[in-house]
N, C-alpha and C positions, 0 to 999 in steps of 0.2 A: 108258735103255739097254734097259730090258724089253721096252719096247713097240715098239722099231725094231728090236733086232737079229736078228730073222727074216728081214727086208729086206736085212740087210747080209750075213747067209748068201746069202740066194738069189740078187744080185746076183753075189757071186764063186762061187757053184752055174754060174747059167748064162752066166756074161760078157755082153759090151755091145758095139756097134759103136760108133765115136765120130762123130761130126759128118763126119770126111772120110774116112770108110771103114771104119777101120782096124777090123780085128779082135782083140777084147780075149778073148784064149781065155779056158772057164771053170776055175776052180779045181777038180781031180778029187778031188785026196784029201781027208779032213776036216780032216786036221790045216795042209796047204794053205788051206785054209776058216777054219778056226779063226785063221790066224796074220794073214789076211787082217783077218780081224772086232777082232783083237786092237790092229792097227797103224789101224787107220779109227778105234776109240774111243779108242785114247790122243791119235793126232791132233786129233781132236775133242774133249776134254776138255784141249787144250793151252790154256796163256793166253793163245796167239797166235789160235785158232781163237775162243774162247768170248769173247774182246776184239770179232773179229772180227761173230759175229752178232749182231744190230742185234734180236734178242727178237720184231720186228714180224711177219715170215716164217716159213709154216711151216716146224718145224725137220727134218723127213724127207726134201723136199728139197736143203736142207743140206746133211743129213750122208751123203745116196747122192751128191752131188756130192766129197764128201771120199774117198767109198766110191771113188768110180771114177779120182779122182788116185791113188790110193794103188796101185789094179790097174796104172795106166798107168805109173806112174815104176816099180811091179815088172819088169812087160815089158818097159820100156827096160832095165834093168839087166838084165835077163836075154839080152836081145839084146848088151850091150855084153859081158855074159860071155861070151855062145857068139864074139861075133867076136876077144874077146882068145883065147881058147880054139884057135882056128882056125887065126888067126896062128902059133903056136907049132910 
């Protein structure tokens, strides 16, 4: 945890583009930041997740891979919120 979660701040500091474009806005506030970092290492300290890594691979790519699911399925939900939002 010590030694990666600088990484997982900075990643939701400054967001990421994905493979086909997309823009992954960054996390502004801290506590935005924080709740980011908090839902990447529970994910990652899951028995599904830690079953998952195979020990051989470094584990910081990993877990900024976990990092950047976690921002993308937020986004979607955040988009599914503004369109139920809209609807109304």
């Amino acid at each position: 945890y010590r030694a990666l979660v600088d990484d997982v701040f900075r990643l939701a500091a400054l967001g990421f583009v994905t493979r086909n474009g997309a823009v992954i806005r960054p996390q502004r506030t801290p506590d935005e930041q924080r709740a980011i970092v908090q839902d990447v290492f529970v994910r990652a300290f899951s028995e599904r997740a830690r079953l998952a890594y195979d020990g051989l691979r470094p584990y910081r790519p990993y877990l900024l891979t976990i990092a950047r699911n976690v921002m993308i399925d937020r986004a979607r939900a955040r988009t599914a919120e503004q369109a139920r939002t809209s609807e109304v």
